[in-house]
C-alpha positions, -999 to 999 in steps of 0.1 A, spaced: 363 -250 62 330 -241 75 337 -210 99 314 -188 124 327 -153 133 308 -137 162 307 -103 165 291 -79 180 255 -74 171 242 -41 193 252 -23 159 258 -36 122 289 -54 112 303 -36 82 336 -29 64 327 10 68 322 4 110 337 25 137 342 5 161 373 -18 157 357 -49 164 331 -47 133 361 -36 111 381 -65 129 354 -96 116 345 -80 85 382 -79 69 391 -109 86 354 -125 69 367 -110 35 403 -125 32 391 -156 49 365 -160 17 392 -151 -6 410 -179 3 379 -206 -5 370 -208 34 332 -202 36 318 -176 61 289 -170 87 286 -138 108 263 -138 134 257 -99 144 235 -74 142 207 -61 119 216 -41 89 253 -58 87 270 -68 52 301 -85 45 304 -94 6 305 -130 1 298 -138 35 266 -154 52 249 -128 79 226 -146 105 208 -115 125 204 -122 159 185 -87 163 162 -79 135 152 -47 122 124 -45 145 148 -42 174 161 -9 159 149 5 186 172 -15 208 202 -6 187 193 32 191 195 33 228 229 17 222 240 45 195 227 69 193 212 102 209 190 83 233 223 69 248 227 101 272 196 86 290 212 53 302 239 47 329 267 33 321 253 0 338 225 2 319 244 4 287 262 -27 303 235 -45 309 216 -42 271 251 -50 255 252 -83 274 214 -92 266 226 -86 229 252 -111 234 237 -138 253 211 -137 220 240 -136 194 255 -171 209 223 -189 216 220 -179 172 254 -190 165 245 -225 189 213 -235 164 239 -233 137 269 -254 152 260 -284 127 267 -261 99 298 -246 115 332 -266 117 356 -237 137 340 -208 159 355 -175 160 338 -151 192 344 -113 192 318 -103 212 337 -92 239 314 -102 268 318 -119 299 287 -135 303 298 -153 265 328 -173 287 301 -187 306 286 -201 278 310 -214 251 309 -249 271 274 -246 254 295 -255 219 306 -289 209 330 -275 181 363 -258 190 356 -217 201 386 -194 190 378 -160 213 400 -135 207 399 -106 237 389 -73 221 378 -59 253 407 -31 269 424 -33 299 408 -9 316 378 -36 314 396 -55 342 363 -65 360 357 -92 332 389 -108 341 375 -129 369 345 -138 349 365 -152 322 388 -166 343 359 -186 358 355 -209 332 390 -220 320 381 -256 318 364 -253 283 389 -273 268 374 -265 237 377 -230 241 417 -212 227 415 -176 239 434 -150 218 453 -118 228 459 -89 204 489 -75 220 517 -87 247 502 -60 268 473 -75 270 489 -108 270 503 -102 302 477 -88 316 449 -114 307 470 -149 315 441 -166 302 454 -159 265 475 -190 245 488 -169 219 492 -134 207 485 -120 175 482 -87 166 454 -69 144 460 -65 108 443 -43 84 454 -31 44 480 -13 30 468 18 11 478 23 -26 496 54 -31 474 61 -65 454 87 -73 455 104 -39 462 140 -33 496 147 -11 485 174 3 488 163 40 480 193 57 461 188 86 456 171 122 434 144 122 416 123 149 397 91 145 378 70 175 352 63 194 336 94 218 329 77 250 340 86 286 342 45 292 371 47 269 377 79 259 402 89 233 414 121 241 398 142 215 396 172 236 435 171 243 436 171 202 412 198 199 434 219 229 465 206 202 451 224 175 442 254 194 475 262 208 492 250 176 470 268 149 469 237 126 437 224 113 420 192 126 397 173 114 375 140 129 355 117 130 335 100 150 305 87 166 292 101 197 282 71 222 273 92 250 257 125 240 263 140 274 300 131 272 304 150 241 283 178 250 301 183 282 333 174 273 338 181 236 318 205 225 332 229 252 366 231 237 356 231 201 369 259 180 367 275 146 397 254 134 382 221 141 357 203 115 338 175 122 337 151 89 306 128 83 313 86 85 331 72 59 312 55 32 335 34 17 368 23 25 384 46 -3 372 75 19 387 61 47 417 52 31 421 93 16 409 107 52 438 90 67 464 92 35 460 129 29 462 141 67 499 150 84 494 136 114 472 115 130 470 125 169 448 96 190 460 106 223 442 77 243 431 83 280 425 44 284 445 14 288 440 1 250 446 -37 245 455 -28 209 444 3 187 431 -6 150 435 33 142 473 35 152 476 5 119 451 20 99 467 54 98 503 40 93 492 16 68 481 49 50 518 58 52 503 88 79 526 89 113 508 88 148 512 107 179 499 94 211 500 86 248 521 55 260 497 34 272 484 0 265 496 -13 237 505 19 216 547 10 228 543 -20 209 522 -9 176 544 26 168 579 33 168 590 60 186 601 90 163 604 62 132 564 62 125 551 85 153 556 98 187 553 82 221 541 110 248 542 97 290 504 111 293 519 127 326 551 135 350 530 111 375 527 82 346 564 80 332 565 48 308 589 52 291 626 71 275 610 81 246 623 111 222 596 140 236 603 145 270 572 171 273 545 152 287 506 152 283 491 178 262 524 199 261 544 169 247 516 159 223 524 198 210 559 196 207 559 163 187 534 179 165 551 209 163 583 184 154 565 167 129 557 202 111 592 207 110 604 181 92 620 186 58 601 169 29 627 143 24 626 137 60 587 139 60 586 115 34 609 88 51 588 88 76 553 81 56 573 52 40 586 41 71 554 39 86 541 16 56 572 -7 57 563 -15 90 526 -24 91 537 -47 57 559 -63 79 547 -63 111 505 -57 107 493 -65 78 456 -84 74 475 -111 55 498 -119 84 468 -116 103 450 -139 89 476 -164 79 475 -172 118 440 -175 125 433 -197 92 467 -218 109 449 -217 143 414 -231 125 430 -263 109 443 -271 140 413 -273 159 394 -284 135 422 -317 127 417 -324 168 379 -333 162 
């Protein structure tokens, strides 16, 4: 099959992205092409997928545009201004991916945008759109829900969380992503780490992990990329301390795969109603437990004290029975504390439990074993 994936194009689509959606096309794109399918991605300038097509919709001469969007110029825009470039961005990505629709058998949006939902009628071919957009979001519900009567338009969730929250969705299925090779990789797993997005829209708690590491003494290590300067400056930076290193973007996925592998812990203590979490599966799939609050979907992604720990993010916010009754910042200490403790046998269980259950559970081939299923559908109903 001929098939469209598009993504979000205010910043390049690459394997090595931070933000989950880039990651989420471009190692869907690569097992797709593996299987014989052939692949367009309509996104941004600078983006690279191997053996896929890329159709910019924002050129390099728009780098400007892409700056304001991430970069240090972001401090200077409100958060409705931010808003308001993302969805200009979109509105040219799927007016791209429309010139090409005689090319294109199946579409698969990932934009994430509102506005997009008013607009797939524009298509003749069947629209997959899976909802990467969080909960927290919940302003684009109505939007979206505005134009259910594109029959040719299947919307997606990623968790039953979100599921329930956006009734909109047909089917769930969950984000996949690689299992990491044991080979080759030091076991030294030392240290705190903390992946994710630094943004007060969604924010990710890394100043509850720096306050972790402070009260704890163990190391921690992140990284990052700062989408509101002020935020970080304000927020972050206030609480940073000698025992915290920022580490540069990974380059490739190997240094991805060996940030995540050789850490203890990863603690993502997420402030935000999350409709999913690619770094909770990309840190198990690494065999490396997680520790985070219970919101979103996190209850259904990690299993409490078998791959991580569950923390109620406050006595006020009680989700669940889970095995740390501490909550916020004082439970996120005492399950790292716990995790410290662990023998190396029981330590060990747990990195291989971890991995057992992404295999089974998360894995990009389960992933994508149900979207390629969805595709042929659709495209047998033409």
């Amino acid at each position: 099959m001929n098939i469209g994936l598009i993504s979000v194009n205010d910043k390049p689509t690459t394997k090595m992205a931070c933000g989950g959606t880039e990651v989420f096309v471009s190692d869907l794109a690569e097992e797709l092409v593996k299987r014989g399918h052939k692949v367009t991605i309509f996104a941004g300038g600078n983006s690279y997928v191997k053996g896929c097509r890329i159709v910019n919709s924002t050129s390099h001469s728009l780098a400007d545009i892409q700056k304001l969007a991430y970069d240090d110029y972001h401090a200077e825009l409100s958060t409705s201004e931010r808003a308001n470039i993302g969805q200009i961005l979109a509105v040219r990505n799927i007016l791209t991916a429309k010139q090409y629709e005689n090319e294109i058998d199946v579409f698969h949006d990932n934009s994430g945008s509102s506005i997009i939902a008013s607009m797939l009628d524009l298509f003749h071919k069947p629209v997959v759109s899976t909802l990467h957009m969080p909960i927290s979001l919940d302003y684009q519900l109505p939007c979206i829900n505005r134009y259910l009567s594109h029959s040719n338009v299947h919307y997606i969730a990623i968790s039953d969380y979100q599921m329930k929250n956006f009734p909109i969705a047909e089917q769930r299925i969950y984000n996949g992503t690689e299992i990491v090779s044991d080979n080759a990789v030091s076991q030294q797993h030392r240290d705190l780490i903390w992946v994710g997005r630094i943004d007060p829209d969604t924010p990710k708690g890394l100043e509850d992990a720096i306050q972790v590491s402070k009260i704890t003494g163990y190391g921690l290590k992140y990284v990052g990329f700062i989408e509101n300067e002020a935020y970080f400056r304000n927020t972050i930076m206030t609480v940073l301390h000698d025992n915290v290193i920022r580490k540069k973007q990974f380059q490739t996925r190997r240094e991805k795969d060996m940030f995540y592998q050789e850490a203890k812990v990863s603690i993502i203590p997420v402030k935000c109603e999350e409709s999913f979490g690619l770094t909770y599966i990309e840190s198990m799939a690494a065999g490396t437990p997680v520790i985070t609050y219970a919101r979103g979907a996190a209850p259904e992604i990690i299993k409490d004290g078998k791959t991580g720990f569950l923390i109620n993010s406050s006595e006020d916010d009680i989700r669940g029975n889970y095995l740390i009754k501490q909550c916020g910042v004082a439970g996120l200490i005492e399950a790292v504390n716990l995790i410290y403790s662990l023998s190396d046998k029981e330590y060990e269980a747990m990195r291989c439990a971890c991995k057992k259950h992404i295999s089974e559970n998360f894995s990009l081939r389960i992933m994508v074993d149900k979207y390629e299923k969805l595709y042929h559908i659709l495209h047998q109903s033409l």
